[in-house]
Backbone and ligand atoms as CSV (ligand in chain L), in Angstrom:
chain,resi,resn,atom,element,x,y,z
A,1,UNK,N,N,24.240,39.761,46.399
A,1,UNK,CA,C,23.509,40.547,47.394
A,1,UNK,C,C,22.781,39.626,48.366
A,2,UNK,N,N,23.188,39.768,49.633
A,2,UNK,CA,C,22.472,39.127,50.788
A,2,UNK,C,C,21.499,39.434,51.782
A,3,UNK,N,N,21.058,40.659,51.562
A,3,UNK,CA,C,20.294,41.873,52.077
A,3,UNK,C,C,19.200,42.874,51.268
A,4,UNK,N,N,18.233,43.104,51.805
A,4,UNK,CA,C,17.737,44.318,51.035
A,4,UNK,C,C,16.347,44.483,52.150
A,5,UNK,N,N,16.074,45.610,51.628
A,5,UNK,CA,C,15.282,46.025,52.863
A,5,UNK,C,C,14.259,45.627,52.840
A,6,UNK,N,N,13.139,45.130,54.135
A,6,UNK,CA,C,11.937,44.553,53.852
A,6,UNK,C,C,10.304,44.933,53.269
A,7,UNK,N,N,10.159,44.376,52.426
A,7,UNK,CA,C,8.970,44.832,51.794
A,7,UNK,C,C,7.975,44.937,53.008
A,8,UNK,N,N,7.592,44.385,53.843
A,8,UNK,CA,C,6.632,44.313,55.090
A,8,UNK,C,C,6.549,45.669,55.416
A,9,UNK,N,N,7.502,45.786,56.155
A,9,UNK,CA,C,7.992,46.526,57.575
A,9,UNK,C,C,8.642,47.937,57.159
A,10,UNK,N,N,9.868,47.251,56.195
A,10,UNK,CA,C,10.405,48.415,55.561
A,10,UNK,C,C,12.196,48.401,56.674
A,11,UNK,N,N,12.066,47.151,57.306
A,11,UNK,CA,C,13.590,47.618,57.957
A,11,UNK,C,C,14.436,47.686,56.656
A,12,UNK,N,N,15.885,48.283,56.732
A,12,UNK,CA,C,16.693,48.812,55.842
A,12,UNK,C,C,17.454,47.041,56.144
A,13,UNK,N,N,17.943,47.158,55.227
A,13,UNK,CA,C,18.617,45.661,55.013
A,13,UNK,C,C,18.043,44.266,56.156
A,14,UNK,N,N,16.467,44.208,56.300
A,14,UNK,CA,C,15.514,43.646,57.148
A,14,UNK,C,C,16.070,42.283,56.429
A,15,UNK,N,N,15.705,42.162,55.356
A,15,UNK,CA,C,15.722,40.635,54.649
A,15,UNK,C,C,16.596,40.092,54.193
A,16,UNK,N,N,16.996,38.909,54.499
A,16,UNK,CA,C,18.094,37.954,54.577
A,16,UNK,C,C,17.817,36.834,53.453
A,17,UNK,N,N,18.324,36.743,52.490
A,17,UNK,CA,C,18.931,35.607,51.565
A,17,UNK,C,C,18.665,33.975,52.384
A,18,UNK,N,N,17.236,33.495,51.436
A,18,UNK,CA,C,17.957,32.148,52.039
A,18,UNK,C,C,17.684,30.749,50.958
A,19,UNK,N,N,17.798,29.773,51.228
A,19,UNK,CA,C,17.969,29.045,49.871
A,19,UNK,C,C,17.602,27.589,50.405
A,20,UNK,N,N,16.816,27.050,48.978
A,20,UNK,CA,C,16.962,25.285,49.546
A,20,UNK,C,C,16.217,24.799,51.074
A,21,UNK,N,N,15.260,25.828,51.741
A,21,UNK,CA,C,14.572,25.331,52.768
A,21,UNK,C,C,13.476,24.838,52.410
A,22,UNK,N,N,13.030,24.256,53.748
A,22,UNK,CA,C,11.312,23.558,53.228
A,22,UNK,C,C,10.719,23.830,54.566
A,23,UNK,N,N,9.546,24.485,53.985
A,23,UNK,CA,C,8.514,24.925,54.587
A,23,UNK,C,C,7.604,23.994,54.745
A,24,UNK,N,N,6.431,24.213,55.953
A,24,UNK,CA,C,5.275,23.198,56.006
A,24,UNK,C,C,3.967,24.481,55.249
A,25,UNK,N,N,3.624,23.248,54.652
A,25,UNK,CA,C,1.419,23.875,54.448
A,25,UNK,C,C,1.074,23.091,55.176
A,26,UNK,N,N,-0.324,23.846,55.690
A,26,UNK,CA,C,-1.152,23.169,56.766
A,26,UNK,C,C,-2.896,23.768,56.175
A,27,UNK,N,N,-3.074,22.721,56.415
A,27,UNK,CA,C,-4.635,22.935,56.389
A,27,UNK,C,C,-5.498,22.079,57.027
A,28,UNK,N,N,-6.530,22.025,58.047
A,28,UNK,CA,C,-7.147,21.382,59.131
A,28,UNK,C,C,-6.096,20.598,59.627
A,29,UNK,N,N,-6.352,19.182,59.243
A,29,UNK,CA,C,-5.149,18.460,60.292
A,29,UNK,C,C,-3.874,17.602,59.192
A,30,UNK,N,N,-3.897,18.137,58.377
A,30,UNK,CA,C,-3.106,17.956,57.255
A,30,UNK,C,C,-2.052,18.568,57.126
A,31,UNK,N,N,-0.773,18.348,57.153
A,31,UNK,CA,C,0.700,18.801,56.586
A,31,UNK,C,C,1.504,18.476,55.288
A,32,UNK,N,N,2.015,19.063,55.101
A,32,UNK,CA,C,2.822,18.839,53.969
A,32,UNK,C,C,4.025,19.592,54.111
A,33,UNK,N,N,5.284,19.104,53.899
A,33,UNK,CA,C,6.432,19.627,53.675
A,33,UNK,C,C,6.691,20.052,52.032
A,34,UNK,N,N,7.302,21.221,52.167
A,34,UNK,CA,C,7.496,21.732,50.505
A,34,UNK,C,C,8.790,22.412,50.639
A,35,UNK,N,N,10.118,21.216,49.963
A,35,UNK,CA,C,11.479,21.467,49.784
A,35,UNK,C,C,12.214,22.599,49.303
A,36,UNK,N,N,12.932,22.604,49.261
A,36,UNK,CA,C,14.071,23.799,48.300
A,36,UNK,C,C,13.557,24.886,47.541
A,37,UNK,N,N,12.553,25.707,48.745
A,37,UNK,CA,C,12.036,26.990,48.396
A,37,UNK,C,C,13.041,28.258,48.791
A,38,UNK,N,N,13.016,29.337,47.850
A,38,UNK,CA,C,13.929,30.252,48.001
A,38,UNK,C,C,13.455,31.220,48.263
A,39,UNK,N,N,14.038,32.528,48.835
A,39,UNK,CA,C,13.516,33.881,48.711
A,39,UNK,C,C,14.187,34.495,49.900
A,40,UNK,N,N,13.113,35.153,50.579
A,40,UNK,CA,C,14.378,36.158,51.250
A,40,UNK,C,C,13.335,36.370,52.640
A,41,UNK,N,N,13.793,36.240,54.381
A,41,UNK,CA,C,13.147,36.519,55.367
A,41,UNK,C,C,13.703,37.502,56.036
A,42,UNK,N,N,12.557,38.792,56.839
A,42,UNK,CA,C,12.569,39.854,57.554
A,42,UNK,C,C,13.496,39.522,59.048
A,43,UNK,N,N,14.345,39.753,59.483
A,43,UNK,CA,C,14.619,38.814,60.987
A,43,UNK,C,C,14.068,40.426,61.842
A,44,UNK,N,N,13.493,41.725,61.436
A,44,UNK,CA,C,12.400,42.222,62.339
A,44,UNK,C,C,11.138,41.929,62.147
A,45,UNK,N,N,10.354,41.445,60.995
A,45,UNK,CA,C,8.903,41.456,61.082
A,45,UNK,C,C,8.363,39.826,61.092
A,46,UNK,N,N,9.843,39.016,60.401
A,46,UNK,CA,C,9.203,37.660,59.955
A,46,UNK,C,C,8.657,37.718,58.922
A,47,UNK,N,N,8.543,38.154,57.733
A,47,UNK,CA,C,8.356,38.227,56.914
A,47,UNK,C,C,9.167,37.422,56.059
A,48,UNK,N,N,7.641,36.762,54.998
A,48,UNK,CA,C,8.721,36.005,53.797
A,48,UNK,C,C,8.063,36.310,52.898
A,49,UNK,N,N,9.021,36.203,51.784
A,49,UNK,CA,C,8.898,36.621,50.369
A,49,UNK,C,C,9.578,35.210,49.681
A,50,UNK,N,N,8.934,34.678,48.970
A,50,UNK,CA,C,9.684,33.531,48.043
A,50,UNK,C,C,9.703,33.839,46.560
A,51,UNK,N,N,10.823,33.253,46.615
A,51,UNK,CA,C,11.261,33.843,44.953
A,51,UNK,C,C,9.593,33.238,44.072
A,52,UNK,N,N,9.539,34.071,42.704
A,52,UNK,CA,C,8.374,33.403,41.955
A,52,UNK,C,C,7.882,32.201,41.752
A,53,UNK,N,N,9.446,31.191,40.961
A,53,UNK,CA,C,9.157,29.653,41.541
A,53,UNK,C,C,8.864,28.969,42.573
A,54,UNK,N,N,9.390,29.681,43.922
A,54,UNK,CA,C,9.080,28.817,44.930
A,54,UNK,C,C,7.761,29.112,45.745
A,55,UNK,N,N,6.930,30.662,45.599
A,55,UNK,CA,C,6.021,30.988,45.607
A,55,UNK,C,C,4.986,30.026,44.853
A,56,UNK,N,N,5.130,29.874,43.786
A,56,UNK,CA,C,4.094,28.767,42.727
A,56,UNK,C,C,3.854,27.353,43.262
A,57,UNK,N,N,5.284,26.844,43.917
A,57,UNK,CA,C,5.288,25.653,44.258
A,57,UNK,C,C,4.599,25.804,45.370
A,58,UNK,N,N,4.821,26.650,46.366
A,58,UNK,CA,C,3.919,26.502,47.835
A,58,UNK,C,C,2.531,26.427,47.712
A,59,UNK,N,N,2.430,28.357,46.949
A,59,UNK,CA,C,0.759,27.915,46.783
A,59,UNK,C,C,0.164,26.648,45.915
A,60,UNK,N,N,0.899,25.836,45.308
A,60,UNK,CA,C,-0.153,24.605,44.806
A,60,UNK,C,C,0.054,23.413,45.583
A,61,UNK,N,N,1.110,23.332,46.464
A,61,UNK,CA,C,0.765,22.657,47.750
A,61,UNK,C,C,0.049,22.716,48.431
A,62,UNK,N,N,0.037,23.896,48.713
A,62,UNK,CA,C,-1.357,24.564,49.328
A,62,UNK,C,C,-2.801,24.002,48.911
A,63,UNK,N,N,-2.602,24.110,47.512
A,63,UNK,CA,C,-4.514,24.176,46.396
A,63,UNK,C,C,-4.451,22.725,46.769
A,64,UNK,N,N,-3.414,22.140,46.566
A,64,UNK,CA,C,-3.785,20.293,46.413
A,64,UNK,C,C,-3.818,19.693,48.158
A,65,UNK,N,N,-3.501,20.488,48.967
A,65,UNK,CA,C,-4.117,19.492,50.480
A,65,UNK,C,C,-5.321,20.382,50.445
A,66,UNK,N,N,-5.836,21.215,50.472
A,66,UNK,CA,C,-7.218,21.820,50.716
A,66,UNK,C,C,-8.158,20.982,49.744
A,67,UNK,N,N,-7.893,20.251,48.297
A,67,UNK,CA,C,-8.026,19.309,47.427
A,67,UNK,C,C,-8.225,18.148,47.801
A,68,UNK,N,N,-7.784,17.629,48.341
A,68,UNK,CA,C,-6.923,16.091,49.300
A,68,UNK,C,C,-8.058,16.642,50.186
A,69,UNK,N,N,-8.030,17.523,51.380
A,69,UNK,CA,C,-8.779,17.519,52.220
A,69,UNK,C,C,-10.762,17.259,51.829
A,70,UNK,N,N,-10.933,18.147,50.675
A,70,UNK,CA,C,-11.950,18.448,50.160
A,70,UNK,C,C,-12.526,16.668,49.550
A,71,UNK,N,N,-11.694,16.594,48.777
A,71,UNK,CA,C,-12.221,15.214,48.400
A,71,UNK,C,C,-11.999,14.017,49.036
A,72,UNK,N,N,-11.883,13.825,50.485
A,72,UNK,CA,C,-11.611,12.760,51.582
A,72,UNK,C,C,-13.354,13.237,52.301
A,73,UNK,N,N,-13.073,14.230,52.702
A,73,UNK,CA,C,-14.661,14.736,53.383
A,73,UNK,C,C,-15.943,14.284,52.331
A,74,UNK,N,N,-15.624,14.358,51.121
A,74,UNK,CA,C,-16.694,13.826,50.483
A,74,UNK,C,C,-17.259,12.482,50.184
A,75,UNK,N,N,-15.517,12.068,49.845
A,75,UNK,CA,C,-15.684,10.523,50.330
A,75,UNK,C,C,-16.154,9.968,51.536
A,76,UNK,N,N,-15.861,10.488,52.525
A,76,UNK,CA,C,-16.653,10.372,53.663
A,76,UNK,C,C,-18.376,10.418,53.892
A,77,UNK,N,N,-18.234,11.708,53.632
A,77,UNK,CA,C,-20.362,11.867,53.146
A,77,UNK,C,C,-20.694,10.840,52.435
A,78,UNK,N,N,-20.062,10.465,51.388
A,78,UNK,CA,C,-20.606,9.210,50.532
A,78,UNK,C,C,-20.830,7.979,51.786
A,79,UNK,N,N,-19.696,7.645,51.899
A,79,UNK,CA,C,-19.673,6.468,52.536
A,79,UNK,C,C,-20.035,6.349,53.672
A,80,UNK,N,N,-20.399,7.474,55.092
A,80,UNK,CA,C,-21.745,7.118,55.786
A,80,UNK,C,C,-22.911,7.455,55.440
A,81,UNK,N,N,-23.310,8.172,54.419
A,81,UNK,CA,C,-24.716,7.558,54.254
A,81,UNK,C,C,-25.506,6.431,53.662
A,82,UNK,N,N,-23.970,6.314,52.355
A,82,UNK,CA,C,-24.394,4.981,52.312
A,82,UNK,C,C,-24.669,3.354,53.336
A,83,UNK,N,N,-24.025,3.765,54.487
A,83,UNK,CA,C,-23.998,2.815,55.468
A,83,UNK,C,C,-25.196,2.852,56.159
A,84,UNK,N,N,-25.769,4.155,56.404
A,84,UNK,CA,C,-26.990,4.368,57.107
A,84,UNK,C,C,-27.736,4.311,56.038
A,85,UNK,N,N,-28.366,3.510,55.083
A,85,UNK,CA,C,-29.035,3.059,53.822
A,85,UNK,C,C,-30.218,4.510,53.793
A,86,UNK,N,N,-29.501,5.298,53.442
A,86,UNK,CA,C,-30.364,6.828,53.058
A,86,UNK,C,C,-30.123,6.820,51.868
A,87,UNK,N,N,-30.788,7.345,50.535
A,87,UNK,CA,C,-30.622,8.289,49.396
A,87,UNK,C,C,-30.272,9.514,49.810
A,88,UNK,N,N,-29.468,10.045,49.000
A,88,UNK,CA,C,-28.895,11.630,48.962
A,88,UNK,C,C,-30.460,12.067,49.301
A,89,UNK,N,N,-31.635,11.819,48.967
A,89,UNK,CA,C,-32.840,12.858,49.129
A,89,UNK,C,C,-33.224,12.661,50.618
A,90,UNK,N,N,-33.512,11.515,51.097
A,90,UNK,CA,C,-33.887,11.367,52.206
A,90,UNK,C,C,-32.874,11.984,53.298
A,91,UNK,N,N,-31.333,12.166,53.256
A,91,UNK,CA,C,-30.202,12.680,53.522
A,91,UNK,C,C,-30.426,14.048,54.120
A,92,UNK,N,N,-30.455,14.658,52.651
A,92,UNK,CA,C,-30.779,16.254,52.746
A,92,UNK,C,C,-32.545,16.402,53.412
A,93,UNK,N,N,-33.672,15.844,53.542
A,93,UNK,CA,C,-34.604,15.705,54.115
A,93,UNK,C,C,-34.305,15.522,55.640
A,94,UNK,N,N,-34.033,14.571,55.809
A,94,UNK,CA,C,-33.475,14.093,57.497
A,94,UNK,C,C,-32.111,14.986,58.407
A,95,UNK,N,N,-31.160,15.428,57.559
A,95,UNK,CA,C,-30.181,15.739,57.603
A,95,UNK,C,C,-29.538,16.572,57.445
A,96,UNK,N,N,-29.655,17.797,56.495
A,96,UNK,CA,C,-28.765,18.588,56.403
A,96,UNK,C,C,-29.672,19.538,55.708
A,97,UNK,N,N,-30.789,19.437,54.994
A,97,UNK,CA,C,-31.456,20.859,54.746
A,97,UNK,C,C,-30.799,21.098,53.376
A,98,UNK,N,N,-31.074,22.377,52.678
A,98,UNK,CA,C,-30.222,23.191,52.413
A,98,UNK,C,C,-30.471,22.739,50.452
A,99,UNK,N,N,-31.743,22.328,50.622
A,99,UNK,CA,C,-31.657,22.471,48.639
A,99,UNK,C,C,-31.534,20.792,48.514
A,100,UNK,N,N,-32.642,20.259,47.203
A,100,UNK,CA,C,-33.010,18.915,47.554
A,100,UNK,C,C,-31.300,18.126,46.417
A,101,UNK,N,N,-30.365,19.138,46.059
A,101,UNK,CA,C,-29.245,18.668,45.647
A,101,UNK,C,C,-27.966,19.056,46.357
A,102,UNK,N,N,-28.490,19.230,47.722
A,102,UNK,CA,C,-27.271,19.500,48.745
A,102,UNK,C,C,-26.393,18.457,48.820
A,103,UNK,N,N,-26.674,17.352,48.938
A,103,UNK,CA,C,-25.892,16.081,49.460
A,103,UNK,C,C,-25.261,15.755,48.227
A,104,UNK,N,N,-25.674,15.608,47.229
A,104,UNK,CA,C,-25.152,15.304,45.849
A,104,UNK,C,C,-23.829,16.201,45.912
A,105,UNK,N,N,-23.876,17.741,45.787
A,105,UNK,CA,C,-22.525,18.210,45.850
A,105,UNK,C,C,-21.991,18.373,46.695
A,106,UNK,N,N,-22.356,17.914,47.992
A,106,UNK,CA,C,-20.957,17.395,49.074
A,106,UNK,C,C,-20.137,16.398,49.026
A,107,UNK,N,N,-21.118,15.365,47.763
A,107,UNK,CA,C,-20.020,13.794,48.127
A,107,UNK,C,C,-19.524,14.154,46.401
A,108,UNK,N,N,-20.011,15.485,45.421
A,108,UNK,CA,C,-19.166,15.724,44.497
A,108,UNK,C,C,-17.800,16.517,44.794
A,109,UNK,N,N,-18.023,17.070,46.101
A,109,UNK,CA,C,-16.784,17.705,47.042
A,109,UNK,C,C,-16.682,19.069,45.919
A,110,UNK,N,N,-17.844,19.308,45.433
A,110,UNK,CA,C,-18.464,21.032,44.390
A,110,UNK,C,C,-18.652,21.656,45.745
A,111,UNK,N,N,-18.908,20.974,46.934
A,111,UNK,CA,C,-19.286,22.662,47.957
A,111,UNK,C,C,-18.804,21.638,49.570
A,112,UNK,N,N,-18.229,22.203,50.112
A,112,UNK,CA,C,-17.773,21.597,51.605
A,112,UNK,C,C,-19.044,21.517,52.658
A,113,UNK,N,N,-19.275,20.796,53.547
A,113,UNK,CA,C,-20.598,20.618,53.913
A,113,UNK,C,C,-20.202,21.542,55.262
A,114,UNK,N,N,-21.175,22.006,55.727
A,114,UNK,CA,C,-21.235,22.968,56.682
A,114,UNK,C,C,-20.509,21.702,57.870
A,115,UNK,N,N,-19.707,22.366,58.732
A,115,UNK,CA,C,-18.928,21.888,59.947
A,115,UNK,C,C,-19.927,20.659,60.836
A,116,UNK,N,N,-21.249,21.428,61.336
A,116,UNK,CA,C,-22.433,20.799,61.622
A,116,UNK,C,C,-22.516,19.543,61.024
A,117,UNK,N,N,-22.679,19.518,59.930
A,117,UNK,CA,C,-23.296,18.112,59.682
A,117,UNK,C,C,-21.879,17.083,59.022
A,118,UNK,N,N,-20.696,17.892,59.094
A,118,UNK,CA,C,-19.460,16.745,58.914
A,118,UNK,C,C,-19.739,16.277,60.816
A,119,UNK,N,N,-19.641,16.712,61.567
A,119,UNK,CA,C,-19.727,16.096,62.833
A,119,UNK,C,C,-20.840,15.436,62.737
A,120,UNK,N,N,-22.160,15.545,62.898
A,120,UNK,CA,C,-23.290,14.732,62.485
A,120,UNK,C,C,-22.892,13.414,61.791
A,121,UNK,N,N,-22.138,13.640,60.977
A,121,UNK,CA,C,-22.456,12.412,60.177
A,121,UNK,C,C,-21.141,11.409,60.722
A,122,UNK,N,N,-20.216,11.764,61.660
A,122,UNK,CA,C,-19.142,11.410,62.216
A,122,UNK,C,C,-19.683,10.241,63.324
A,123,UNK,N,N,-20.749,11.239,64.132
A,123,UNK,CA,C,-21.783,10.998,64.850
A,123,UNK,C,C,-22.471,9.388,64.772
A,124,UNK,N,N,-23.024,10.154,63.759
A,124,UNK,CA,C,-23.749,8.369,63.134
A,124,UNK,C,C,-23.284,7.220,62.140
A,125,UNK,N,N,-21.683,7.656,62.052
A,125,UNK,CA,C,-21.263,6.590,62.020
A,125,UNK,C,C,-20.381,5.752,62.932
A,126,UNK,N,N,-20.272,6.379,63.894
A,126,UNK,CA,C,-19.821,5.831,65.238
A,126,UNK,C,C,-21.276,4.962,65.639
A,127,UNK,N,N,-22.402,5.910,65.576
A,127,UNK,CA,C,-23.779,5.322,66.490
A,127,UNK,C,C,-24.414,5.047,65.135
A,128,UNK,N,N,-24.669,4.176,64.734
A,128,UNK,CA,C,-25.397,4.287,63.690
A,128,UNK,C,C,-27.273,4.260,64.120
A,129,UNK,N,N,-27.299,3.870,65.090
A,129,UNK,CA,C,-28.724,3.166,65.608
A,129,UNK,C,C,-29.457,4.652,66.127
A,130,UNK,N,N,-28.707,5.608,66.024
A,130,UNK,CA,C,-29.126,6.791,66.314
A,130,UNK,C,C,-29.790,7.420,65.148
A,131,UNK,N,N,-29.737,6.973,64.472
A,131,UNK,CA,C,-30.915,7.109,62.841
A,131,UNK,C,C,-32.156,7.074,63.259
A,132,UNK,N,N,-32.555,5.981,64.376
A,132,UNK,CA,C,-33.703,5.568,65.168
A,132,UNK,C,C,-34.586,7.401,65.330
A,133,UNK,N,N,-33.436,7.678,66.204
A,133,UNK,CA,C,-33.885,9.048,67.181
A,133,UNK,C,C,-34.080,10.285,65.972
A,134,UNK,N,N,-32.935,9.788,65.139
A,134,UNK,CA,C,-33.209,11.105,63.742
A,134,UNK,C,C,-34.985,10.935,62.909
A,135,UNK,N,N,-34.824,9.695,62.726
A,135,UNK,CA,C,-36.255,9.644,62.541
A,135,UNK,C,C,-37.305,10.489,63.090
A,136,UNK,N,N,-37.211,9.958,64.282
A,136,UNK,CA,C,-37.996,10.016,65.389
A,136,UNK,C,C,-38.515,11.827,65.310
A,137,UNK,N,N,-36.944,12.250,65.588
A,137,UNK,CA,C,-37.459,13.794,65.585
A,137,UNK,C,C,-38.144,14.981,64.193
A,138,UNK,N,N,-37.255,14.084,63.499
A,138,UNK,CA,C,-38.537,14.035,61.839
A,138,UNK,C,C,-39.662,14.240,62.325
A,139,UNK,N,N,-40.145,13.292,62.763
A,139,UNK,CA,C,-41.682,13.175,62.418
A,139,UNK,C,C,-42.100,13.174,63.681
A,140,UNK,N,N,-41.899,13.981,64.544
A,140,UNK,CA,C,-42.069,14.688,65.877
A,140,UNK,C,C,-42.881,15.725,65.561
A,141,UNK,N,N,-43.823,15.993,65.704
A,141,UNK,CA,C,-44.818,16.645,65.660
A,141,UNK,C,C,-45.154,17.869,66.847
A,142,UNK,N,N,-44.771,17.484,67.799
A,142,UNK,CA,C,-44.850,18.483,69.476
A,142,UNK,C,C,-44.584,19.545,68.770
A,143,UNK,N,N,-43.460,19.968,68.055
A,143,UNK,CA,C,-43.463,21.291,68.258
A,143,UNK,C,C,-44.238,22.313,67.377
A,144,UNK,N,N,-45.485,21.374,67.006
A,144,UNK,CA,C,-46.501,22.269,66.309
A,144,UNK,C,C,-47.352,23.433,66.768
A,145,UNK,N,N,-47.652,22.879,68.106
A,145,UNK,CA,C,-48.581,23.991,68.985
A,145,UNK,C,C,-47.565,24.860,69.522
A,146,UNK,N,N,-46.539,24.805,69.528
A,146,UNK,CA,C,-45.664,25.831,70.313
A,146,UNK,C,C,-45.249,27.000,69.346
A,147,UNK,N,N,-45.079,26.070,68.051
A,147,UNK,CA,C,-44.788,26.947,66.616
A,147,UNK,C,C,-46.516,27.903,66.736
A,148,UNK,N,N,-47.644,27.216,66.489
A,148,UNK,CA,C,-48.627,27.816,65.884
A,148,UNK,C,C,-48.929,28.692,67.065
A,149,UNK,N,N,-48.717,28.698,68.167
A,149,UNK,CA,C,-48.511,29.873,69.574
A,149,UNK,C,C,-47.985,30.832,69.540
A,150,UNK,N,N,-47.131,30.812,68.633
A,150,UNK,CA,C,-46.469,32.193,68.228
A,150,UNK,C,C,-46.626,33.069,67.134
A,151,UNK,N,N,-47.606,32.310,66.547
A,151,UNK,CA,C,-47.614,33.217,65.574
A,151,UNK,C,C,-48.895,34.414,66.156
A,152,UNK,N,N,-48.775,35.753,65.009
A,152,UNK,CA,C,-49.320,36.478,66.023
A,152,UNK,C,C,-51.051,36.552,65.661
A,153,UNK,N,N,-51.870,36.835,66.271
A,153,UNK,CA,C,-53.363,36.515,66.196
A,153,UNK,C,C,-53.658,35.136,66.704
A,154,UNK,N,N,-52.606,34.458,67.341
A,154,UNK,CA,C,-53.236,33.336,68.272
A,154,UNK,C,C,-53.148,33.693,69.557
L,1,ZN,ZN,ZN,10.134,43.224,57.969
């Protein structure tokens, strides 16, 4: 049988037999080719269906570059802050907020760091001397009277 109708859409003999292709996974800027997957495509909706084995094989191509991706970004967090001579505390203090064991499970690659501060930290390791100005706005004080101006009964 070379035909049968598509699960998608529902055309009557929609899906076509096909065998031994390789598909790409993609995730951010990452590819992967994944060989001699089988199953059957819609030529009205585009639809694919892969047989069970080749379904299993994609999605864990899939799990392992989002994996690959996940634990490169962390390696990364590790290795510019270690360059900008911060502790994970001073890190999450100066840097990213968010719970005084935030930084710890970004470079354990347990939680992906918000988009924001993967650029940030991209940032200062291109500029590193820009730590200067991170400081700086730390312990910038100006925007105290503008804060305590708003609150209400002033
Ligand atoms: Zn279809």
């Amino acid at each position: 049988m070379k035909h049968q109708d598509c699960v998608s859409c529902g055309a009557a003999n929609g899906m076509t037999r096909f065998e031994d292709r390789s598909f790409e996974v993609e995730y951010r800027n990452l590819r992967r080719s994944v060989q001699g997957l089988s199953g059957w495509e819609c030529r009205a909706c585009g639809e694919t269906e892969f047989d069970p084995d080749s379904a299993l094989r994609y999605g864990a191509a899939g799990d392992q570059l989002i994996e690959t991706a996940r634990r490169t970004i962390a390696q990364e967090m590790k290795r510019i802050r270690r360059k900008l001579s911060l502790t994970q505390k001073t890190a999450v203090q100066m840097l990213s907020g968010g719970g005084h064991n935030a930084f710890s499970r970004y470079e354990r690659g347990e939680v992906e760091p918000p988009r924001s501060l993967v650029v940030l930290m991209a940032l200062l390791d291109r500029h590193p001397q820009l730590m200067e100005e991170i400081v700086a706005i730390n312990q910038d004080v100006r925007l105290d009277p503008q804060i305590a101006a708003q609150e209400p009964g002033h």
